[in-house]
C-alpha positions in Angstrom: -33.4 4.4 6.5 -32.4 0.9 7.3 -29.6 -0.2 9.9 -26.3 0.4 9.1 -26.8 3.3 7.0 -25.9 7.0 6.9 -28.3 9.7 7.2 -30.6 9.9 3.9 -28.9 6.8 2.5 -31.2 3.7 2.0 -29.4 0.4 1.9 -29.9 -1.2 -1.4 -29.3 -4.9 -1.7 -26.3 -6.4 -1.6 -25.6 -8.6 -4.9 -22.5 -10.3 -6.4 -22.4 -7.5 -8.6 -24.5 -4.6 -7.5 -27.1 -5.7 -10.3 -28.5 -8.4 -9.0 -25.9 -10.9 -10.9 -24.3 -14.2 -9.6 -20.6 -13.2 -10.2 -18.6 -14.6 -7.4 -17.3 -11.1 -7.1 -16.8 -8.3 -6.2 -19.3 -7.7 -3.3 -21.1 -4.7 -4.2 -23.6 -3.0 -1.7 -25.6 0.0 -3.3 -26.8 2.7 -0.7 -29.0 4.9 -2.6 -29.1 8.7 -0.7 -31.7 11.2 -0.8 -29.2 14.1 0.0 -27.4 13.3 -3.3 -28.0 15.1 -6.4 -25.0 14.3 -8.4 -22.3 12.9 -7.1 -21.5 9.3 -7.0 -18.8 7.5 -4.3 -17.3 4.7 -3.7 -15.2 3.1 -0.9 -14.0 -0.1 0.5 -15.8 -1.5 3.6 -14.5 -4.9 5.0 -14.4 -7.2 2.1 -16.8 -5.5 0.1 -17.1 -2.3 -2.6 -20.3 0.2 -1.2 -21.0 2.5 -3.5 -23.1 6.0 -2.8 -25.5 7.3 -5.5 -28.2 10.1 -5.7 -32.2 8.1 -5.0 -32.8 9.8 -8.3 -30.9 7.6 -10.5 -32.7 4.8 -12.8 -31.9 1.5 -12.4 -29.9 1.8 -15.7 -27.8 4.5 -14.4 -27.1 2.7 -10.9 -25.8 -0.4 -12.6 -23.3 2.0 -15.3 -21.9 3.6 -12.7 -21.7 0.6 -10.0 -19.6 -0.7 -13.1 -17.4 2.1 -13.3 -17.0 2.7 -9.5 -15.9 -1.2 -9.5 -13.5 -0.7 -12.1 -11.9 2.9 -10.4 -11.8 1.0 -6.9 -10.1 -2.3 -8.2 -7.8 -0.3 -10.5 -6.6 1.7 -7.8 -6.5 -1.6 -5.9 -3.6 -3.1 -8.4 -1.6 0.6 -7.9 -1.6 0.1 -4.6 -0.7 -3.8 -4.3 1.9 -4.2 -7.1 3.2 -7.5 -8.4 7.1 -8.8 -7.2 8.1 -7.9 -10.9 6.3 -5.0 -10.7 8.5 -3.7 -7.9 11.9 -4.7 -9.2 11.0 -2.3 -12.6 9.5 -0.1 -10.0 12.7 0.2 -7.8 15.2 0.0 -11.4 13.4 3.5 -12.5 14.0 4.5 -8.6 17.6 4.5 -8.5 17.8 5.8 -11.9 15.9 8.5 -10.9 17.0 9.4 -7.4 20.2 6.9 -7.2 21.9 8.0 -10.4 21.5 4.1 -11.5 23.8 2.7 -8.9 22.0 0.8 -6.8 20.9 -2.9 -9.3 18.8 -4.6 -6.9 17.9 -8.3 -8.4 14.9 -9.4 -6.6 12.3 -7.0 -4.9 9.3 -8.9 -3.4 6.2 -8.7 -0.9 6.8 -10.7 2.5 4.8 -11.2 5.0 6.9 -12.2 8.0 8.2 -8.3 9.1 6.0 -7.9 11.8 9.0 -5.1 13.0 10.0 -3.7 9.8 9.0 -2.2 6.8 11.9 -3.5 4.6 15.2 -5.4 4.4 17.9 -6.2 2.5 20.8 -7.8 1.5 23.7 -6.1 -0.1 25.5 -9.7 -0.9 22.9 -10.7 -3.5 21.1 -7.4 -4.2 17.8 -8.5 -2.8 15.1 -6.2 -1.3 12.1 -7.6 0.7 9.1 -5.3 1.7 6.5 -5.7 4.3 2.8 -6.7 2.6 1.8 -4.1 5.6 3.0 -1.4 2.9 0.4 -3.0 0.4 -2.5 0.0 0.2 -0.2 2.8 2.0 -0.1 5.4 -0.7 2.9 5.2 -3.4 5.0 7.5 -2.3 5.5 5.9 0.8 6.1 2.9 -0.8 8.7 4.3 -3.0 9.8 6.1 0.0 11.0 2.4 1.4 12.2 1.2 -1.7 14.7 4.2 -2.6 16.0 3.7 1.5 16.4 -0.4 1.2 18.2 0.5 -2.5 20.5 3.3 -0.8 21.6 0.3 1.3 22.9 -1.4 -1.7 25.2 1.4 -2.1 26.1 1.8 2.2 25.6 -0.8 4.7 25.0 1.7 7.5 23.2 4.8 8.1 26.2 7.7 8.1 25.8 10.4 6.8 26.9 9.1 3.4 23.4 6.8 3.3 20.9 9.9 4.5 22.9 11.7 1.8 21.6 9.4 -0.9 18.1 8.7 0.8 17.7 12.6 0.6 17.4 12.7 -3.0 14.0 11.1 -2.5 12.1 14.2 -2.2 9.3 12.7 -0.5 11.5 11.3 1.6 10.7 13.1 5.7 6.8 13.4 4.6 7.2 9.3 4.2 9.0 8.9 7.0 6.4 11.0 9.1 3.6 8.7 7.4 5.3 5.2 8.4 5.8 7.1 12.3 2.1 7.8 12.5 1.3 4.7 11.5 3.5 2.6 13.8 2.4 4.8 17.0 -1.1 4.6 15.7 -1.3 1.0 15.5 1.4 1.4 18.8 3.6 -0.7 16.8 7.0 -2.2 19.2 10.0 -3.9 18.2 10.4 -7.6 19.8 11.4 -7.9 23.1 15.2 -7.4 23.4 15.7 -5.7 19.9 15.8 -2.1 19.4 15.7 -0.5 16.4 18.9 0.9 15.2 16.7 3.2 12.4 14.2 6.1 14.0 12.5 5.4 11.1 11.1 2.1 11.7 13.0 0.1 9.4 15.2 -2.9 10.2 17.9 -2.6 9.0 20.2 -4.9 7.1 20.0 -8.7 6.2 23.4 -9.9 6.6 24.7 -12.1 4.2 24.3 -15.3 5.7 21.6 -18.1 4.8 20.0 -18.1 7.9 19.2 -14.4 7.6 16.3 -13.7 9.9 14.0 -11.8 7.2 13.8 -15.1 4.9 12.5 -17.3 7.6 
């Protein structure tokens, strides 16, 4: 067993490709175990894709499958790291879903300057900005953040009106328990002087001016 690897797992070498190609990338690092018989695994560590098969395997068999592990991980990669336009369609089916189609939000797009937040918006132009730290968290979560930011197009504030419309989210205290754990985990604070107005950890609203603070 070389260093770095688990117990009955050999480290195979670490190519471009996992075959031994010149690709650029991904980073591919085969660890071949003795314990496996069957089963074949992959994961992200760092910047690279390992991938766990059985000693067994042929070289044949270890370059199909380091293919099709590559293609799982990075498909599951672009579910988790949707594209700006991808989020406006994604928030659009939201409120029709959960909103009744009320909410029309016009932009929805990654930031990455709420440090404190996980979302903002403002109501004046129908605009939603999300945190890039909610790129990877699992979907629901996301669409957790999304359905609360659109619920704001309908109510500025959070009376009972806008935990009425958030509530239609059914995933909706599960997500918020998610985005809590996270923030204590990583013991996430507001900046100094500012308190939260939301439990949850959002901001809350972008006012309509052009100097709003979440566009800096």
């Amino acid at each position: 067993m070389e260093p770095g690897a688990g117990p009955g797992e050999d480290r195979g070498d670490v190519t471009a490709d996992g075959t031994g190609g010149t690709e650029a990338r991904p980073d591919v690092e085969v660890r071949r175990s003795r314990r496996r018989r069957r089963t074949v695994s992959a994961y992200r560590e760092g910047g690279r894709i390992v991938v766990l098969v059985p000693a067994a395997l042929s070289e044949a068999e270890v370059d199909r499958w380091v293919a099709e592990m590559v293609r799982r991980i990075e498909r599951s990669d672009a579910r988790a790291r949707p594209s700006d336009d991808e989020l406006l369609g994604r928030a659009r089916r939201l409120s029709d879903r959960y909103l009744g189609g009320m909410a029309r939000p016009a932009s929805v797009r990654w930031v990455d300057n709420q440090r404190s937040r996980w979302g903002s918006c403002t109501p004046g132009d129908g605009t939603i900005r999300l945190s890039t730290r909610l790129q990877g968290m699992p979907s629901w979560v996301v669409d957790y953040v999304l359905v609360h930011e659109l619920a704001h197009l309908l109510v500025p504030g959070h009376d009972a009106d806008f935990w009425a419309w958030v509530a239609h989210y059914p995933h909706a205290e599960r997500a918020k328990g998610y985005l809590l754990g996270y923030s204590a985990a990583g013991r996430l604070e507001p900046p100094p002087g500012e308190e939260p107005d939301d439990p949850d950890g959002f901001d809350e609203l972008a006012d309509d001016s052009p100097d709003d603070p979440a566009d800096d």
